[in-house]
C-alpha atoms as an extended CHARMM CRD file, in Angstrom:
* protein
*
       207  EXT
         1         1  UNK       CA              2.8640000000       -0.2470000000       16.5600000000  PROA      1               0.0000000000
         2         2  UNK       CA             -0.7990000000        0.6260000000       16.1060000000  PROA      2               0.0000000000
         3         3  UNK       CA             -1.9770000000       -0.2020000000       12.3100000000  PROA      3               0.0000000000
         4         4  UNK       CA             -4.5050000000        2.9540000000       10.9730000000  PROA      4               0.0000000000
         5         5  UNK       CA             -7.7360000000        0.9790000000       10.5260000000  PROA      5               0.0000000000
         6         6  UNK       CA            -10.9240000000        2.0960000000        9.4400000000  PROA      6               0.0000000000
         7         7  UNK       CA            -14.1830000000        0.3730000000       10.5700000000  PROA      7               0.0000000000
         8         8  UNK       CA            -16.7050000000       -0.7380000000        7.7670000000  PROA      8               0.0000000000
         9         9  UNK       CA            -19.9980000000        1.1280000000        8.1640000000  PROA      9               0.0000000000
        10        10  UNK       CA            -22.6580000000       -1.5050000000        9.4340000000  PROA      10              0.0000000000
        11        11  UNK       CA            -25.6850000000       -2.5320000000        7.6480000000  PROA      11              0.0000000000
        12        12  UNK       CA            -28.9390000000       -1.2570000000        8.8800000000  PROA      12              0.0000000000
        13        13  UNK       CA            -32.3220000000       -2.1140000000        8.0130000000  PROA      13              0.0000000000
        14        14  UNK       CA            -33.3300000000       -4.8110000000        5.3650000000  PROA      14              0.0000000000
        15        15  UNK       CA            -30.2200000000       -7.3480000000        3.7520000000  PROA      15              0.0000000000
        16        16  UNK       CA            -28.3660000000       -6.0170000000        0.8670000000  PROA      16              0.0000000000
        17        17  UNK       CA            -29.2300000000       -7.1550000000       -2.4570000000  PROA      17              0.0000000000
        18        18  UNK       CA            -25.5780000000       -7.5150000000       -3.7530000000  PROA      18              0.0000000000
        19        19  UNK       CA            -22.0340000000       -9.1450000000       -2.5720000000  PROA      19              0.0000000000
        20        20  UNK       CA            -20.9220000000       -6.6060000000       -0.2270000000  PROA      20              0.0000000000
        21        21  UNK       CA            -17.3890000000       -8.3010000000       -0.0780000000  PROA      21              0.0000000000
        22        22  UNK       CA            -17.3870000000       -8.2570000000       -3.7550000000  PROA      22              0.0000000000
        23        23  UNK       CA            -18.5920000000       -4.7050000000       -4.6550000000  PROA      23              0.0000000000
        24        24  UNK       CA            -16.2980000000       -3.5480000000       -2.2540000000  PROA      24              0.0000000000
        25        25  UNK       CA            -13.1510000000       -5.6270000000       -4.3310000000  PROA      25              0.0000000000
        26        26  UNK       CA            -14.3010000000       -4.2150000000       -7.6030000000  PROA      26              0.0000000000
        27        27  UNK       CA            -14.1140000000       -0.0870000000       -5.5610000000  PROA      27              0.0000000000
        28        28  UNK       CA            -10.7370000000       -1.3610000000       -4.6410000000  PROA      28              0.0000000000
        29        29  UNK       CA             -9.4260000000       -1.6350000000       -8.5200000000  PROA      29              0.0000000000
        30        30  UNK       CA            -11.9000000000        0.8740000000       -9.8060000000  PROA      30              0.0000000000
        31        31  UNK       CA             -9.8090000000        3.3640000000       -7.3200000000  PROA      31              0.0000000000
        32        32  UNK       CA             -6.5330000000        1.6970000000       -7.7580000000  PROA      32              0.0000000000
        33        33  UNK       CA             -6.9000000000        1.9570000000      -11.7690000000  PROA      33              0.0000000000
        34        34  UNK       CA             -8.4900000000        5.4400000000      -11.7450000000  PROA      34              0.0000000000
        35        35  UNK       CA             -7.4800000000        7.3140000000       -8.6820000000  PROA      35              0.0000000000
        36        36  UNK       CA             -9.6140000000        8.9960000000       -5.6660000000  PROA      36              0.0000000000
        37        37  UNK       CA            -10.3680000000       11.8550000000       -7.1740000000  PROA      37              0.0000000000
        38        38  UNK       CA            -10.9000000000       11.4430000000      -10.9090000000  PROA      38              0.0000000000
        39        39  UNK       CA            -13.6290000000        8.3890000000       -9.5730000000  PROA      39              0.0000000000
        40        40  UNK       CA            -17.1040000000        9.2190000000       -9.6130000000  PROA      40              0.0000000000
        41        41  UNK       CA            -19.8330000000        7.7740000000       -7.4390000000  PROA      41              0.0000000000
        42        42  UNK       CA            -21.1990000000        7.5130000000      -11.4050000000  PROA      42              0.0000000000
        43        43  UNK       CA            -18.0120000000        5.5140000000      -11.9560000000  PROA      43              0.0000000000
        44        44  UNK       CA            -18.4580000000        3.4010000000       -8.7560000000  PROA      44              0.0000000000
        45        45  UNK       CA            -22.1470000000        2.7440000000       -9.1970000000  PROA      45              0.0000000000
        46        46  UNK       CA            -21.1450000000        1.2930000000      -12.8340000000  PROA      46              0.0000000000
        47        47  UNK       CA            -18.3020000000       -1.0370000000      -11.9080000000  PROA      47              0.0000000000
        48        48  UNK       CA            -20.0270000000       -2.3900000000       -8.5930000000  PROA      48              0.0000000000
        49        49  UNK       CA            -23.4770000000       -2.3970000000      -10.5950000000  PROA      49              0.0000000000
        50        50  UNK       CA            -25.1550000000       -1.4710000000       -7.7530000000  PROA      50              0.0000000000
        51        51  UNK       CA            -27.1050000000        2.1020000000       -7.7310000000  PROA      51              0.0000000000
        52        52  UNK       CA            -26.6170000000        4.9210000000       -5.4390000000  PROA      52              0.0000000000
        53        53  UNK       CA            -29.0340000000        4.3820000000       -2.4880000000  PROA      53              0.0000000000
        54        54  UNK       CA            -27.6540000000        0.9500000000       -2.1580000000  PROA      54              0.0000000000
        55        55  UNK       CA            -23.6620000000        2.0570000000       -1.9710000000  PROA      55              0.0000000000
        56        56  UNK       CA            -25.0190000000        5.0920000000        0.6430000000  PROA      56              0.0000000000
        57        57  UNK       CA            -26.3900000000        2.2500000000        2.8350000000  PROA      57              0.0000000000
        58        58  UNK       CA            -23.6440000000       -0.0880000000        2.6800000000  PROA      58              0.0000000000
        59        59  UNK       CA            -20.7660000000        2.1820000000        2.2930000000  PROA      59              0.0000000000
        60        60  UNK       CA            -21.8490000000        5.8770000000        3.5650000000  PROA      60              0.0000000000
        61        61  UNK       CA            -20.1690000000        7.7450000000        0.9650000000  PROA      61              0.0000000000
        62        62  UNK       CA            -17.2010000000        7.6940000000       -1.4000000000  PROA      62              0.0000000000
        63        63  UNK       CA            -14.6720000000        8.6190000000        1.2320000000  PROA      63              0.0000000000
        64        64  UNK       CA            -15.7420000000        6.1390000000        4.1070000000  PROA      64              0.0000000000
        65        65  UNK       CA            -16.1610000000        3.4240000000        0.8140000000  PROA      65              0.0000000000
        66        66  UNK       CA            -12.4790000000        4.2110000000       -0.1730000000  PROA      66              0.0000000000
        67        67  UNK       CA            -11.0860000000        4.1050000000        3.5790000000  PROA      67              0.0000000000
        68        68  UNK       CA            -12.7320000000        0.6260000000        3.5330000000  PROA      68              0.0000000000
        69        69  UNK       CA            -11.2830000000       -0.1070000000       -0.0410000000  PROA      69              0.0000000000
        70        70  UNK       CA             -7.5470000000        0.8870000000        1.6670000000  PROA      70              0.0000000000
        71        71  UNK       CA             -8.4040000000       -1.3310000000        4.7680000000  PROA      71              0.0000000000
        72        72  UNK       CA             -8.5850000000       -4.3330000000        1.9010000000  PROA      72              0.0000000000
        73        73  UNK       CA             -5.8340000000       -3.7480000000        0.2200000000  PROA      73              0.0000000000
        74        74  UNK       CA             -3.4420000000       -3.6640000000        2.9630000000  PROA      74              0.0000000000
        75        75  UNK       CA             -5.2260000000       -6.8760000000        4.1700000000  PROA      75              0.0000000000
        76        76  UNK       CA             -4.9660000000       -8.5910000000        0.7900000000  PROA      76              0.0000000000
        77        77  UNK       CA             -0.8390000000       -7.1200000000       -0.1010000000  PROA      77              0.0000000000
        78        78  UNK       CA              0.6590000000       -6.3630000000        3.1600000000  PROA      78              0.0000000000
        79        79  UNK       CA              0.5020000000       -9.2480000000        5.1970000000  PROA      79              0.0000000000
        80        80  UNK       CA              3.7800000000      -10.9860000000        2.8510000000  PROA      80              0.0000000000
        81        81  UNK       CA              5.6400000000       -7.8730000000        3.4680000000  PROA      81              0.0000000000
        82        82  UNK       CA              4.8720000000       -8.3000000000        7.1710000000  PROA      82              0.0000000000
        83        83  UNK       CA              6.1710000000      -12.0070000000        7.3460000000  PROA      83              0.0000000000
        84        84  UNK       CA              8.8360000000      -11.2310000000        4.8640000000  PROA      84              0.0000000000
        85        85  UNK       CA             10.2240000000       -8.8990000000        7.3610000000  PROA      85              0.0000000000
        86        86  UNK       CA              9.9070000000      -10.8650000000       10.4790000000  PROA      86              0.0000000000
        87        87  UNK       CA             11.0130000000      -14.0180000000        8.8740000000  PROA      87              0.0000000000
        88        88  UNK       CA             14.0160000000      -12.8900000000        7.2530000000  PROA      88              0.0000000000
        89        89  UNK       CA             17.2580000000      -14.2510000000        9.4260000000  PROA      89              0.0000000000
        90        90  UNK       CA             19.3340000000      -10.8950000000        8.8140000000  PROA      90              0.0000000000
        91        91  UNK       CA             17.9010000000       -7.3020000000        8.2780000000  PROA      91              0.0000000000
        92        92  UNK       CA             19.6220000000       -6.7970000000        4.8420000000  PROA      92              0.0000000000
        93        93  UNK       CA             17.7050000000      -10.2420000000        3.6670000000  PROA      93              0.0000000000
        94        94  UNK       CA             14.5890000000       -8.8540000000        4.9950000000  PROA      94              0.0000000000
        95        95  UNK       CA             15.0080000000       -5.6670000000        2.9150000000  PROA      95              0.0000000000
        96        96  UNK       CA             15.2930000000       -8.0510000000        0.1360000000  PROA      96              0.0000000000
        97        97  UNK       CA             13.0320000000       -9.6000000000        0.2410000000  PROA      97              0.0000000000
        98        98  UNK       CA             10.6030000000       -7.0560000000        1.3610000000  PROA      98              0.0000000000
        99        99  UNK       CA             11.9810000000       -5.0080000000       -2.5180000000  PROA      99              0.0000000000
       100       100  UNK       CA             11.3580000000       -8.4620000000       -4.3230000000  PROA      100             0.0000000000
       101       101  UNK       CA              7.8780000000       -9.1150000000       -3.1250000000  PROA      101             0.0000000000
       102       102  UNK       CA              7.3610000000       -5.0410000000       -4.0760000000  PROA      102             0.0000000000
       103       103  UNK       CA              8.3380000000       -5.9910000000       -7.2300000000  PROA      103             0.0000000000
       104       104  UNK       CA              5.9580000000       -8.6180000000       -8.1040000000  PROA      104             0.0000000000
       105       105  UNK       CA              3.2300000000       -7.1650000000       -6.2000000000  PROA      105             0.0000000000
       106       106  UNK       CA              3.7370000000       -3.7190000000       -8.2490000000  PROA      106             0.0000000000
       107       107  UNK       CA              3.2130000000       -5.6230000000      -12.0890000000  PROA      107             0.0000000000
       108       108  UNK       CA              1.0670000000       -8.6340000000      -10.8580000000  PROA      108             0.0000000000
       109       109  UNK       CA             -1.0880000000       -9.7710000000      -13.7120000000  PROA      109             0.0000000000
       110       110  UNK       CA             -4.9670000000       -8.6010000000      -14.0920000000  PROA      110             0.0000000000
       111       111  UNK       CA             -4.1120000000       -6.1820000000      -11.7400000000  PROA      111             0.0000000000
       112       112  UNK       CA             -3.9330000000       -2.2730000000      -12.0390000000  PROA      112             0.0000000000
       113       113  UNK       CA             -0.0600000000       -1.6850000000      -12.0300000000  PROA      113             0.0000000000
       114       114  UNK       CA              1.7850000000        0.4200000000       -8.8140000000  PROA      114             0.0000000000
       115       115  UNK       CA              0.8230000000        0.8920000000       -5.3280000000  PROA      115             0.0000000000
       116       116  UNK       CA             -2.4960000000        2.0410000000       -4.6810000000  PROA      116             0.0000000000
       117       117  UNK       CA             -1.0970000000        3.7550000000       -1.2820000000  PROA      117             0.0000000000
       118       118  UNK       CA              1.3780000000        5.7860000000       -3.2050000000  PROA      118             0.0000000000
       119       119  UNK       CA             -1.1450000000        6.4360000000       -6.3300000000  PROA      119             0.0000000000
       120       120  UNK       CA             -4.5850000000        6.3400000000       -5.4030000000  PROA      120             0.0000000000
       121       121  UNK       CA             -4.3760000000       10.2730000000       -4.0590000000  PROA      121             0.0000000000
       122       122  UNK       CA             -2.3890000000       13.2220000000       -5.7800000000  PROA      122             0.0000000000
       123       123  UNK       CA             -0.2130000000       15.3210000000       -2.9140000000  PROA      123             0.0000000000
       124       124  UNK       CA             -1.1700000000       18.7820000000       -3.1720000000  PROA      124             0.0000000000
       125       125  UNK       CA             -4.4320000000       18.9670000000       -3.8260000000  PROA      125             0.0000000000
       126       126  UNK       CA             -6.7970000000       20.2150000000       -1.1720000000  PROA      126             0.0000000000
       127       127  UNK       CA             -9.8230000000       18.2130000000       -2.9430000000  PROA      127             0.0000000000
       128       128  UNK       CA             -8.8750000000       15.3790000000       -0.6620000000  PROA      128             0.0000000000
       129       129  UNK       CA             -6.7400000000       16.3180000000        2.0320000000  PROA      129             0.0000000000
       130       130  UNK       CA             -8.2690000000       13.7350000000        4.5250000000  PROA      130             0.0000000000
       131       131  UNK       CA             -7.3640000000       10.6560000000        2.2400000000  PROA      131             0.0000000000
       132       132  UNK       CA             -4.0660000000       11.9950000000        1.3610000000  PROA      132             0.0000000000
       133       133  UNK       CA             -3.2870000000       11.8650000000        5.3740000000  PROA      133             0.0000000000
       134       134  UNK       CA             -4.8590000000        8.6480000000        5.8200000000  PROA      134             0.0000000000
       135       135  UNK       CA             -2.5850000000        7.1170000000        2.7130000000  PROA      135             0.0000000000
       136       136  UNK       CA              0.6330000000        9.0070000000        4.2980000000  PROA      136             0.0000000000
       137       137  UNK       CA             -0.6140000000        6.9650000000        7.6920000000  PROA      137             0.0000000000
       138       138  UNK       CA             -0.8520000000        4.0100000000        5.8780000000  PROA      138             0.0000000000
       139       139  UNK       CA              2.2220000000        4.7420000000        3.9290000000  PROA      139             0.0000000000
       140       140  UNK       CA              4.0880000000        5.4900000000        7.2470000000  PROA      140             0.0000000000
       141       141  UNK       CA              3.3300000000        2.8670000000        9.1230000000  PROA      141             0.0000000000
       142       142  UNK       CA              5.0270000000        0.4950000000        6.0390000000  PROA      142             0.0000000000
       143       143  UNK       CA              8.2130000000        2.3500000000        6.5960000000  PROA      143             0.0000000000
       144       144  UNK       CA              8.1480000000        1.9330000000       10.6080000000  PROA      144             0.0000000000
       145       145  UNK       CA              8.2050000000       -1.3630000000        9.4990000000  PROA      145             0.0000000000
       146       146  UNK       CA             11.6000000000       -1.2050000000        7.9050000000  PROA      146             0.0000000000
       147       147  UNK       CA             12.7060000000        0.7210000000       10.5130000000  PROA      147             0.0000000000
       148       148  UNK       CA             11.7310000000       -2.0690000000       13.5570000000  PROA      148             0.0000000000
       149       149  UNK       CA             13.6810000000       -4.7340000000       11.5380000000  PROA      149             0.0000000000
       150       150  UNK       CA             16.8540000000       -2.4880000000       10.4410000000  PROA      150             0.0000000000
       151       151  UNK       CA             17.0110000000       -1.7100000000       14.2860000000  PROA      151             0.0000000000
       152       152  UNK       CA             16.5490000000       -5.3280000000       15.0220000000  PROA      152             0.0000000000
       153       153  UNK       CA             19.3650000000       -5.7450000000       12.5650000000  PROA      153             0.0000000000
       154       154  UNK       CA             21.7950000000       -3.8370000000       14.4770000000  PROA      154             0.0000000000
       155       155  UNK       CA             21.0710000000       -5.0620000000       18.1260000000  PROA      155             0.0000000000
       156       156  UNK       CA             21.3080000000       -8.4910000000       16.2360000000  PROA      156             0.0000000000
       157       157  UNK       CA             25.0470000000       -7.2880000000       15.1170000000  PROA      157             0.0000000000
       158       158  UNK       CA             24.2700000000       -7.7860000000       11.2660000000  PROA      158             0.0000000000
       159       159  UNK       CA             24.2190000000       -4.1410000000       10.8650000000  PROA      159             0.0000000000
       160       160  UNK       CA             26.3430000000       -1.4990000000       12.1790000000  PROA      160             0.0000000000
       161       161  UNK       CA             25.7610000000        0.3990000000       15.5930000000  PROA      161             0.0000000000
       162       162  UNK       CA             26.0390000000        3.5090000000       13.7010000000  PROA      162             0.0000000000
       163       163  UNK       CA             23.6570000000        3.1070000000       11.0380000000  PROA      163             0.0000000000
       164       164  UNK       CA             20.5930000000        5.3790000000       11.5790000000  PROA      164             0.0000000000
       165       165  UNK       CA             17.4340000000        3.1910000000       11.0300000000  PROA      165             0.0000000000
       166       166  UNK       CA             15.6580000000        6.3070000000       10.6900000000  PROA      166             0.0000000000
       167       167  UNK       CA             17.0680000000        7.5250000000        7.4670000000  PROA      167             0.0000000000
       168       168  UNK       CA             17.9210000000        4.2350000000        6.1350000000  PROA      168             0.0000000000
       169       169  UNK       CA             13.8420000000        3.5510000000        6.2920000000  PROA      169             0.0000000000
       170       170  UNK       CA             12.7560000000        6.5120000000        4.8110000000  PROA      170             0.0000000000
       171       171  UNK       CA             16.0840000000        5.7650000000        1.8930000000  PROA      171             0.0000000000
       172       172  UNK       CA             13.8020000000        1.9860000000        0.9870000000  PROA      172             0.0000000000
       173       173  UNK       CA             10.2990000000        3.3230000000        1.6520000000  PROA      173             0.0000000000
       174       174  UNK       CA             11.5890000000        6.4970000000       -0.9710000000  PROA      174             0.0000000000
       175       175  UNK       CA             12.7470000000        3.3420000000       -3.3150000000  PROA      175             0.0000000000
       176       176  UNK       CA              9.0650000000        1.4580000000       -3.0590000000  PROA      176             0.0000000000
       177       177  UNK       CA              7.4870000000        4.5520000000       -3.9300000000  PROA      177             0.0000000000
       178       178  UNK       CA              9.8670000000        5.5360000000       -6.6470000000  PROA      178             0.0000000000
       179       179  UNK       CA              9.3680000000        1.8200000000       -8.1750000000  PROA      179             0.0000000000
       180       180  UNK       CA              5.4980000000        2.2100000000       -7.9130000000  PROA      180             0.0000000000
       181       181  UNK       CA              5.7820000000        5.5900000000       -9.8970000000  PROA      181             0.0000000000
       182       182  UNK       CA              8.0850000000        3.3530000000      -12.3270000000  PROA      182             0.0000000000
       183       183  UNK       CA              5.3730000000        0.8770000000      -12.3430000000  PROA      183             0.0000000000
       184       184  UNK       CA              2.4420000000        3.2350000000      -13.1240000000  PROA      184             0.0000000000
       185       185  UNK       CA              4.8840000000        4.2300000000      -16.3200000000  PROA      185             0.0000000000
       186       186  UNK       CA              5.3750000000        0.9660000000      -17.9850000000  PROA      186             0.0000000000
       187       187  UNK       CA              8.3540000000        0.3630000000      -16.2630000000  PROA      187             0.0000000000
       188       188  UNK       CA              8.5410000000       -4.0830000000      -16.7450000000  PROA      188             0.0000000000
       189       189  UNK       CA              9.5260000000       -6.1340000000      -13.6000000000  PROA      189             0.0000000000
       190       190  UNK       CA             13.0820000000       -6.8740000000      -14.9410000000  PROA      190             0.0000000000
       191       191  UNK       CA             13.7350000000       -3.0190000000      -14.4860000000  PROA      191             0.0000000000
       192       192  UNK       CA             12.0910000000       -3.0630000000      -11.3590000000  PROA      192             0.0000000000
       193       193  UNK       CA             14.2460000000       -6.0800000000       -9.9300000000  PROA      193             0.0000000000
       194       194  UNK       CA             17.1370000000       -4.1820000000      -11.1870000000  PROA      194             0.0000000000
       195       195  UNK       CA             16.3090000000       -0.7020000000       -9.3010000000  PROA      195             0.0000000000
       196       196  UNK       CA             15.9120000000       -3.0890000000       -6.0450000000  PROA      196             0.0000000000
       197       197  UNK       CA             19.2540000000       -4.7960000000       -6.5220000000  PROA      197             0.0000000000
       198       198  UNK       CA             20.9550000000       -1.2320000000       -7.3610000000  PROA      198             0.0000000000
       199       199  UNK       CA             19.4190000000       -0.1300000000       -3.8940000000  PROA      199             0.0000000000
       200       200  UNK       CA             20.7490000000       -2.6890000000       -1.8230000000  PROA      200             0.0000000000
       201       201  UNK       CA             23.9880000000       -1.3580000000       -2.9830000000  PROA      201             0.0000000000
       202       202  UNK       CA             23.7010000000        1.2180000000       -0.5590000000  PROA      202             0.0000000000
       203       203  UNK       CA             23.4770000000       -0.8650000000        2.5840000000  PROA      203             0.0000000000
       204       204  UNK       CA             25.8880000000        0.1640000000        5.1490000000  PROA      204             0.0000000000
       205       205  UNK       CA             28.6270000000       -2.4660000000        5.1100000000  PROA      205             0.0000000000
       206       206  UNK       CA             29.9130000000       -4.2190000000        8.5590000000  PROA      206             0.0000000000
       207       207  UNK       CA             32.5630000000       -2.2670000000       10.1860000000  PROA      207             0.0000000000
């Protein structure tokens, strides 16, 4: 499958006076905290302490900076997911494991709480209809993951030959993003654990 990935703009003229890999890390929980839209560049300049002509030059602008912000979070959260899912020995462990590490990943400490791929853009408005579709992409391509290893699952024999992989994806993707909305709410881990456990009740049993 082809990951959605967003080259960083390249530096021209003279060095940047500031951490580029760390401005770029404070954007990422400046927009995961506050949102896409309801950010400023005022907002961004502040947290990154860096001033406008210098985020233009390193970043282009507050779309390209938060396509680059996406690029690191997927590269800092998504790679356990990955080897959760590959690593697991049957597709319903994988699942699993792939809720559990949702869990954790959704109330880590000193972190802004939920999934920044299922938050960081309201659906609907037409203020930001490019970074909605790149966050569905991103959000999509999660869910072919499922889909891959509940398919492995059944040419493995672990899970029925008449399971649709299709709709049992988009059933656990629909439970992530349920338990990142949770999240966002207050809900605690222990409830969150509980909603993953209460999903995998729902996994087709062996014929």
């Amino acid at each position: 499958m082809n990951e959605p990935n967003i080259a960083p703009v390249k530096k021209r003229g003279r060095k940047l006076s500031f951490d580029r890999d760390a401005a770029l890390r404070t954007a990422m929980y400046t927009f995961w905290r506050h949102g896409y839209e309801t950010t400023s560049v005022s907002d961004l300049l502040g947290a990154m302490n860096i001033s406008a002509p210098s985020l233009y030059t390193a970043f282009g602008d507050k779309e390209r900076l938060f396509m680059e912000v996406v690029q690191l979070y997927v590269d800092t959260h998504e790679q356990a997911i990955v080897d959760a899912l590959e690593g697991a020995l049957t597709a319903k462990e994988a699942i699993d494991q792939f809720l559990q590490i949702a869990v954790a990943g959704l109330v880590k400490k000193n972190c802004p709480k939920g999934c920044l791929l299922v938050t960081a853009a309201p659906v609907g408005s037409t203020a930001s209809l490019s970074v909605q579709l790149h966050l569905a992409q991103r959000r999509n391509y999660i869910r072919k993951l499922l889909e891959a290893r509940i398919k492995r699952g059944i040419l493995q024999g672990g899970v029925p030959d008449d399971v649709d992989a299709l709709s049992l994806s988009y059933f656990y993707s629909t439970v992530f993003q349920g338990m990142s909305i949770q999240a966002c709410g207050g809900a605690k881990r222990r409830v969150l654990s509980s909603i993953a456990i209460q999903s995998l009740l729902a996994w087709p049993a062996a014929n």
